[in-house]
SEMI-833957 format. One record per residue (C-alpha): z, y, x; residue number from 1. Coordinates in pm, whole numbers, plus 50000, padded with zeros to 5 digits. Each point is the difference from the previous one (the first is absolute). Layout:
R     up  north   east  num
R      Z      Y      X  NUM
...
This chain:
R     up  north   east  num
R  50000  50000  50000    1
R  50084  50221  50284    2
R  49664  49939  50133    3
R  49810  50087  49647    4
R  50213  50317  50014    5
R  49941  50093  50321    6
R  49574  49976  49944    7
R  50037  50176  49678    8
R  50099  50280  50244    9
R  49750  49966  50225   10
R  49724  50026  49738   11
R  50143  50336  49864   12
R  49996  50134  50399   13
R  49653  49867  49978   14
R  49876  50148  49753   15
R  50188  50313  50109   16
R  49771  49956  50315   17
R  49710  49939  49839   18
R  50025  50322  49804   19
R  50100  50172  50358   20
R  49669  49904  50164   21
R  49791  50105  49674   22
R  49929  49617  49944   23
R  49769  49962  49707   24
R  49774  49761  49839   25
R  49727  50150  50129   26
R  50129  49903  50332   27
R  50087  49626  49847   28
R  49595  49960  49856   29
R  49909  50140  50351   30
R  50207  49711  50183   31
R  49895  49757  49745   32
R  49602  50083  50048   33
R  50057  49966  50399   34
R  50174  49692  49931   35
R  49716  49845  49895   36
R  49823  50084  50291   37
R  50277  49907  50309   38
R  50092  49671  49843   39
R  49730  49826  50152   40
R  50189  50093  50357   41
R  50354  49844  49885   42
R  49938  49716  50209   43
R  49919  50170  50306   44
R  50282  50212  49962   45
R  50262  49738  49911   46
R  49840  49819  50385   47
R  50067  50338  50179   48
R  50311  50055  49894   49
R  50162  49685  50073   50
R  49788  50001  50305   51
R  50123  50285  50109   52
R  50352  49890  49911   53
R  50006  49733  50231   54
R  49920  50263  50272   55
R  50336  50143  49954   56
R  50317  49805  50078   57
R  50227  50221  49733   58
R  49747  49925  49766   59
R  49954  49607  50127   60
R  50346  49884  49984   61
R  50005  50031  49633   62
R  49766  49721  49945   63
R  50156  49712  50027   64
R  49781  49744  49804   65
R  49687  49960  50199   66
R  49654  50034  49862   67
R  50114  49891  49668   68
R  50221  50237  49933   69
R  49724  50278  50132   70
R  49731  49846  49766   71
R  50267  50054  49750   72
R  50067  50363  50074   73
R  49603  50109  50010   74
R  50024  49868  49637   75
R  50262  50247  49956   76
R  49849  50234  50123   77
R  49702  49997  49835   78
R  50192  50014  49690   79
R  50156  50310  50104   80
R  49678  50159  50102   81
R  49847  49861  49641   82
R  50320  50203  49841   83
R  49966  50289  50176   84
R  49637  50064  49894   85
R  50032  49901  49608   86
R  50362  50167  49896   87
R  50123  50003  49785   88
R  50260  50194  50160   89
R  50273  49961  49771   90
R  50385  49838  50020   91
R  49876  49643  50093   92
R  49765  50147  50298   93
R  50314  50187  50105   94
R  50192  49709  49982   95
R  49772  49752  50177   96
R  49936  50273  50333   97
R  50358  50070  49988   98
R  50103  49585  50013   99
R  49720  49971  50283  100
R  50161  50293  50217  101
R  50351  49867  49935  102
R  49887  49668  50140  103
R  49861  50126  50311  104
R  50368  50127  50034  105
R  50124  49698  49935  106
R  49817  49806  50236  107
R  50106  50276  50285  108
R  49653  50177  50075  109
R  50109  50411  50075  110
R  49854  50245  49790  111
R  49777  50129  50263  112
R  49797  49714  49999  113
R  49953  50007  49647  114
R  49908  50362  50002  115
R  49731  49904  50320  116
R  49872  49704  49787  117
R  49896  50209  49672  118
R  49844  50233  50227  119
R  49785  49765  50142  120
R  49945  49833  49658  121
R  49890  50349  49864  122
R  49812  50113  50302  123
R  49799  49648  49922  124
R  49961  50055  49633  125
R  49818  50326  50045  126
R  49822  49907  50290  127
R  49888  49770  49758  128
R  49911  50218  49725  129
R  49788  50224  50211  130
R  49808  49729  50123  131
R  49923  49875  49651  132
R  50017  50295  49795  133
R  49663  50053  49769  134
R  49879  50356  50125  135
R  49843  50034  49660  136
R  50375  50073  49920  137
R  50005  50303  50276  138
R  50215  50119  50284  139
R  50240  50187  49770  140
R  50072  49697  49752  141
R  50049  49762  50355  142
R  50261  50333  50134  143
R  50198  49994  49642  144
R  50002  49633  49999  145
R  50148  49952  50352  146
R  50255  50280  49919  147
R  50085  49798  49689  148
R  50051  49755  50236  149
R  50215  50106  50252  150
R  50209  50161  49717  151
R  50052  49665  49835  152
R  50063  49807  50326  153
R  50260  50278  50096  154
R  50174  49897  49656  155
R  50023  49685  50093  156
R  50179  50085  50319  157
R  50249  50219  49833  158
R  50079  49661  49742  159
R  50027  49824  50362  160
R  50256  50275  50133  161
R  50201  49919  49677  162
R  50029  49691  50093  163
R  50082  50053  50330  164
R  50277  50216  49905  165
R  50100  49769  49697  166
R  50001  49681  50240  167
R  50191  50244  50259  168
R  50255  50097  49739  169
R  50103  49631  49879  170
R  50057  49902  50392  171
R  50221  50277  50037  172
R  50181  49915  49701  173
R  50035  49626  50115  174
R  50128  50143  50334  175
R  50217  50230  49809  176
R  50131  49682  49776  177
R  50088  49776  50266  178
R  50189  50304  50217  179
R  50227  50044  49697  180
R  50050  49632  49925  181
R  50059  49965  50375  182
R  50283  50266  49990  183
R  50144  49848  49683  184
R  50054  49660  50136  185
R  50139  50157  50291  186
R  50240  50193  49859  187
R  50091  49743  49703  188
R  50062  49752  50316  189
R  50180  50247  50183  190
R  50233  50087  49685  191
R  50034  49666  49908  192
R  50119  49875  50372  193
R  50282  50138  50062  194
R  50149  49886  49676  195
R  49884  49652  50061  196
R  50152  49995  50341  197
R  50323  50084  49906  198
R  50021  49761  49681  199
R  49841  49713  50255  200
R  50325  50072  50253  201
R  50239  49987  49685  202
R  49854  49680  49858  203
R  50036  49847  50353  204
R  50391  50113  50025  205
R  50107  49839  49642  206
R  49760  49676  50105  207
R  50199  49963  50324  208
R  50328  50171  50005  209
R  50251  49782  49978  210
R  50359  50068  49872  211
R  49825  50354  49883  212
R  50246  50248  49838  213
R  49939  50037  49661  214
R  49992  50400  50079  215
R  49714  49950  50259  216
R  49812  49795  49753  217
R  50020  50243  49746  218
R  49887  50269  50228  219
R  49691  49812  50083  220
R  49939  49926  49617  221
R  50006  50343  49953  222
R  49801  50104  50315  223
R  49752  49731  49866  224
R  49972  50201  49627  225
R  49959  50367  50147  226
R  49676  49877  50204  227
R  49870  49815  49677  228
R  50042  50294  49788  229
R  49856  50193  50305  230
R  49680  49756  49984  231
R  49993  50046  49640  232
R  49999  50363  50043  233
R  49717  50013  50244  234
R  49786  49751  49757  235
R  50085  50219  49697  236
R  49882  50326  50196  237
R  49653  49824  50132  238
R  49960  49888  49590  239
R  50097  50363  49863  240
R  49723  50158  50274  241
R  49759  49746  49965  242
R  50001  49993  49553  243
R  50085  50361  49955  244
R  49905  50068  49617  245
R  49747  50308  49907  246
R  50229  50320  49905  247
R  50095  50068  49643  248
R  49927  50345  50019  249
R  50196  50231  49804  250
R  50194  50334  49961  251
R  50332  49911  50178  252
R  50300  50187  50113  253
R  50083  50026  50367  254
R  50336  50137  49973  255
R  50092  49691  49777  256
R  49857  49769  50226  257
R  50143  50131  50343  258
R  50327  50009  49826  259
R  49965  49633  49878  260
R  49895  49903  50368  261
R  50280  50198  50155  262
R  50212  49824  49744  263
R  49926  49653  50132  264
R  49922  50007  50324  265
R  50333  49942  50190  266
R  50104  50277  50214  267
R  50240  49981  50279  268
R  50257  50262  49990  269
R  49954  50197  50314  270
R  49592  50054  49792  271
R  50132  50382  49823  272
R  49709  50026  49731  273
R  49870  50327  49872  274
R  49752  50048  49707  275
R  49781  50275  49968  276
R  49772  49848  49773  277
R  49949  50273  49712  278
R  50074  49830  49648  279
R  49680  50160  49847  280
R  49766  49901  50275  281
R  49650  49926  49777  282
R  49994  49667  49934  283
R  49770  49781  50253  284
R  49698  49738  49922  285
R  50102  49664  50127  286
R  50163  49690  49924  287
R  50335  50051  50042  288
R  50113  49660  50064  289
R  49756  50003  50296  290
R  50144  50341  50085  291
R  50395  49839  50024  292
R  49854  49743  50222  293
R  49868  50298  50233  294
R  50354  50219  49940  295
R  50171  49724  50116  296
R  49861  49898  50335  297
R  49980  50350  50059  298
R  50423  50080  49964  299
R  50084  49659  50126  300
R  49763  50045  50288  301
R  50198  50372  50031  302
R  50325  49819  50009  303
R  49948  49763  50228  304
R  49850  50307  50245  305
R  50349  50132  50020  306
R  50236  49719  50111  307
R  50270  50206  50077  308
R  49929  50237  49737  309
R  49817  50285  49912  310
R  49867  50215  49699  311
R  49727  49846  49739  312
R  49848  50282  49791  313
R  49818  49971  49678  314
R  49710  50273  49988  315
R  49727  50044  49746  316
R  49751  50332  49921  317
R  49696  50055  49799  318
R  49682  50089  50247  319
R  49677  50085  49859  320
R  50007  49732  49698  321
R  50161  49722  50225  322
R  50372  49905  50034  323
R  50104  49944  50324  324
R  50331  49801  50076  325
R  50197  49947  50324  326
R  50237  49806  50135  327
R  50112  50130  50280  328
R  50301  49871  50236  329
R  50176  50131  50300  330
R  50015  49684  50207  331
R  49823  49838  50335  332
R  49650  50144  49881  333
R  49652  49800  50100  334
R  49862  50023  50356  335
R  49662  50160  50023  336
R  49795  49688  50093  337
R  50154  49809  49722  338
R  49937  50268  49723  339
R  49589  49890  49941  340
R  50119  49677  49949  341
R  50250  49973  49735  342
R  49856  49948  49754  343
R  49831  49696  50100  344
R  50122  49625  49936  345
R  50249  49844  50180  346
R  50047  50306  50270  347
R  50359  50088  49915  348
R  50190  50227  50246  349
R  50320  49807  49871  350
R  50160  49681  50179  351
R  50062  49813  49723  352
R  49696  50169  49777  353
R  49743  49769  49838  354
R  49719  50327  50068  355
R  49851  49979  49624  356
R  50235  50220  49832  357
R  49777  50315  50106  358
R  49646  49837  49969  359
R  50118  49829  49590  360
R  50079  50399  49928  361
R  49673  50099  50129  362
R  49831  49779  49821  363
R  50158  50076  49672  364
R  49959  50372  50073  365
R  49656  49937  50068  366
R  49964  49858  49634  367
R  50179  50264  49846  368
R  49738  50259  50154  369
R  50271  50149  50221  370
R  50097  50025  50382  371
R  50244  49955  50241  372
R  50071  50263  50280  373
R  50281  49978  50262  374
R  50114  50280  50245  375
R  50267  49845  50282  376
R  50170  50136  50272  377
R  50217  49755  50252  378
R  50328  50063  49976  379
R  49986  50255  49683  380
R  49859  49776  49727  381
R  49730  49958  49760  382
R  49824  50080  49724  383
R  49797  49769  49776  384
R  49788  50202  49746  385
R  49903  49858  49670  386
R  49694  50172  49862  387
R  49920  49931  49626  388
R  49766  50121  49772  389
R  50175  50171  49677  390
R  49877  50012  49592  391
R  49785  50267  50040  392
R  50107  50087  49625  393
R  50396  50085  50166  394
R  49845  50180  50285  395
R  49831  50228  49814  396
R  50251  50069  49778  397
């Protein structure tokens, strides 16, 4: 489906083209009268070309079948020759060129080449269709016709750049794909080590102690526990980033829900909080049950900044239609060459962090059609910066 989608596309950039270089179907009767008259030479220009292609070693190495598979190619190519002359030049033609350049990418031959092989196919085709062309037609038919031509054969190199670029864009993807599934499995391993390591060196004490105190076995029952729920905690935090729901979106308050996150998140008592969030801030577009999630890493994230304690304020302000929200907290701060990379999985700055607490709120920001900015200073503190957009109805009120 992806694919359909993605030639759908190409055929309204086509056509886009087409319109850009003044094609018309003047210029398609043109090509289709010269047809007529070159197609006599699509044997001798199918020879040529593969002649010539086993000339070149770039070119060579992609045939890999022998003669066969060459006598199967000129077939091909006379097909796309017969195309090219008799149209019509709608969303299958588009589709077909587009598949054949997409191949070539496939089967690793460089752009380049392809670029160098069209021009020799066109520099044939209207060597062609001078040599053959009925002067009883005249000189200024012959010069329309081979500009009609070119025009059409340039085209079909812009449908081959597509596919270039299309072809180009998937590997990056895939590259893209496996550099984030590589990071996840390293960080799931490295989160899930630790905890493994120390329930393995518990299980192996209660196997083989002998005469253990019942206080000692306890303890390791209960060191055993904290690293399960600690496992469990890492799993639940992969399967909340990895299933995140769309938004609801709707008119909610952010004073309510800052108060309600404030209200559960569990704040040491050396943490003095101040709110300055105005009570009749306009009311924001997002789902606020999404939002809490984000509220919460954010103050927890403040608390845990400022072991030995600190200030956490509350701040919101209207700015030009959006409502902007910090969190901002007077602990250790981030260190410059960490700051870029917060906000990406499993890069915590913490010792004991799992690293997706930052990277699940931009992602449900994201959703919400809202951003994150952070300001930090080492050894002054930080600010996290919630920016949301508001019900333009309140705003304007």
């Amino acid at each position: 489906m992806a694919f359909e989608l993605r030639v759908d596309e190409l055929f309204e950039r086509y056509q886009d083209i087409q319109r850009y270089v003044a094609w018309t179907t003047e210029d398609a009767e043109r090509v289709r009268v010269a047809g007529a008259i070159v197609e006599l030479s699509f044997d001798e220009l199918a020879d040529d070309f593969y002649r010539e292609i086993a000339e070149h070693e770039a070119t060579r190495k992609v045939i890999t079948g022998g003669g066969a598979q060459v006598a199967r190619l000129k077939v091909s190519l006379r097909t796309w020759l017969h195309e090219l002359v008799t149209g019509p030049y709608d969303l299958a033609y588009a589709e077909r060129r587009f598949r054949v350049g997409y191949r070539h990418v496939k089967i690793g031959l460089k752009q380049i080449y392809v670029e160098a092989a069209v021009s020799r196919l066109r520099n044939g085709l209207l060597r062609s269709l001078r040599k053959h062309w009925p002067m009883e037609r005249g000189i200024d038919e012959l010069a329309a016709t081979m500009r009609s031509m070119n025009t059409l054969l340039d085209l079909d190199l812009a449908i081959i750049q597509d596919a270039y670029e299309a072809a180009s864009n998937d590997r990056l993807m895939q590259v893209e794909r496996l550099a984030a599934l590589g990071r996840v499995a390293g960080g799931v391993a490295h989160e899930l080590r630790n905890p493994l390591n120390v329930m393995r060196t518990s299980v192996y004490f209660l196997r083989n102690a002998k005469n253990a105190a019942p206080e000692k076995i306890a303890e390791h029952l209960e060191r055993i526990e904290r690293q399960v729920a600690l496992s469990d905690s890492v799993i639940t935090a992969l399967s909340e980033f990895a299933k995140l729901a769309s938004p609801n979106l709707q008119p909610m308050s952010v004073p309510d829900c800052l108060k309600n996150s404030a209200a559960l998140e569990s704040r040491p008592e050396n943490v003095e909080l101040i709110n300055q969030v105005p009570l009749d801030l306009p009311h924001a577009l997002a789902d606020d049950k999404q939002l809490s999630i984000v509220f919460d890493n954010l103050i927890r994230n403040a608390c845990e900044a400022m072991p030995t304690g600190g200030r956490l304020t509350l701040s919101a302000q209207l700015v030009q239609h959006r409502v902007e929200v910090s969190v901002n907290d007077t602990g250790c701060g981030i260190a410059p060459e960490n700051l870029p990379h917060i906000r990406e999985p499993f890069r915590s700055t913490k010792p004991r962090g799992i690293g997706l607490g930052l990277a699940l709120s931009q992602a449900i920001l994201e959703k919400n059609r809202s951003t994150l900015n952070v300001t930090s200073e080492l050894g002054r503190g930080s600010t996290f910066t919630v920016v949301l957009e508001c019900v333009v109805r309140k705003c304007d009120d």
